[in-house]
N, C-alpha and C positions, 0 to 999 in steps of 0.2 A: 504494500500500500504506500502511498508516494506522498507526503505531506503536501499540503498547497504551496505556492508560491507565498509570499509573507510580504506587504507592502512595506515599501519604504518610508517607515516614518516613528516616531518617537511609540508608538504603541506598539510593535513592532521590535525596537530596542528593547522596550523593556519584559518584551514575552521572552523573549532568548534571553534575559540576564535574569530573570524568574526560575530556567532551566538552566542556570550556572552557565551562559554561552556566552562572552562578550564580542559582540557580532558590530561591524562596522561594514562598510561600501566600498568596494574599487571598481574603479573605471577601467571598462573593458577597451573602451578607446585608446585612452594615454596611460594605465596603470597606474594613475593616480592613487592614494587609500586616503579615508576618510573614519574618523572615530565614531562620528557621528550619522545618523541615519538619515541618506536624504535622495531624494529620485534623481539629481542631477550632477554630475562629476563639478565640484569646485572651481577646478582647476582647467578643464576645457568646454564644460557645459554639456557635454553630451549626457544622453538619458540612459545610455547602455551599463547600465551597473549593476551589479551584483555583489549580495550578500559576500561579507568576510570576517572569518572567524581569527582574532585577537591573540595572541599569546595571553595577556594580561600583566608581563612584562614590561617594566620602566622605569622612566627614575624622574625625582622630582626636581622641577623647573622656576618653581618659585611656590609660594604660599602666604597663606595668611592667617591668623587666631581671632575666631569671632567669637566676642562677649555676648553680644545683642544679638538675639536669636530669635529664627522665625517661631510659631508657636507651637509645629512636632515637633522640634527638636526641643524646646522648651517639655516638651511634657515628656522626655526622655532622659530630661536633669540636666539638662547644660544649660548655661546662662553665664552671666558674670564671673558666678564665682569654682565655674567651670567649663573655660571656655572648649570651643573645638576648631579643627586644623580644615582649612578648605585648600585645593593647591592647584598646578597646572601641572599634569604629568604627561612627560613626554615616553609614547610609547613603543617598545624595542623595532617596531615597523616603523616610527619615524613620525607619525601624528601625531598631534597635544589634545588635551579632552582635561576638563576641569571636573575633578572628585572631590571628595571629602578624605581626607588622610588619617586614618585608624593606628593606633598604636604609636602613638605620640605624647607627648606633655604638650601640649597647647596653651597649657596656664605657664610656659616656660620655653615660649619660644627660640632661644638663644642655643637649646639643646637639638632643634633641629636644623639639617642640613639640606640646601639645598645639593642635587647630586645624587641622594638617597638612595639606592635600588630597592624597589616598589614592585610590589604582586598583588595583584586583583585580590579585592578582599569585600564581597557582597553582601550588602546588612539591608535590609527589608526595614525603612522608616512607616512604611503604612504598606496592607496588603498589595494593594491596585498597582505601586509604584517602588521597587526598588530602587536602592539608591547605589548610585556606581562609587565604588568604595574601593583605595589602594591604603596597605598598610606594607611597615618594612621587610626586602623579603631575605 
């Protein structure tokens, strides 16, 4: 039995990272990759893309410690007096994609580094929506 084809689009991402898959787009045109899910190659526009499956390898690229928090993550316990690490991780195929960074001190920024080597690490902030998550690997 042959699964359907899967549209390219954020619903779509996050059904394959539901099923631990972290799936992104290359352009069958220029070979372009892309992290993110989208019907048209970035880089030369064509619409000939297809589904690609991620190592979940990388390393981090910069980052940030957020005190002031949306309101799931607030009802998860972070806030002020526990903040969390949001980052741009560039990954071992060569794309950047912005995560949440796990296994860090975030209330102590000065302990991480950018450079990091980073493995996919998938935490479920609400059922409908996992969240794409890299911690140290």
């Amino acid at each position: 039995m042959t699964e359907e084809p899967r549209e390219f689009n954020a619903a779509s991402f996050y059904a394959y990272l539901k099923e631990g898959q972290f799936m992104g787009v290359r352009c069958r045109s220029c070979g372009k990759l892309s992290a993110e899910a989208r019907p048209m190659c970035p880089a030369c526009h064509s619409r000939e893309v297809e589904w690609f499956r991620f190592s979940g390898q990388g390393q981090l690229s910069a980052f940030t410690c957020i005190s002031v928090v949306p309101a799931a993550l607030a009802e998860k316990g972070y806030g002020r007096n526990n903040p969390y690490c949001s980052g741009i991780v560039t990954l071992a195929e060569g794309p950047r994609i912005s995560a949440r960074i796990l296994g860090v001190d975030a209330a102590s920024p000065q302990t991480i580094a950018t450079g990091m080597n980073l493995a996919l690490a998938l935490e479920d902030l609400d059922e409908d929506k996992p969240a794409l998550a890299f911690g140290p690997a």
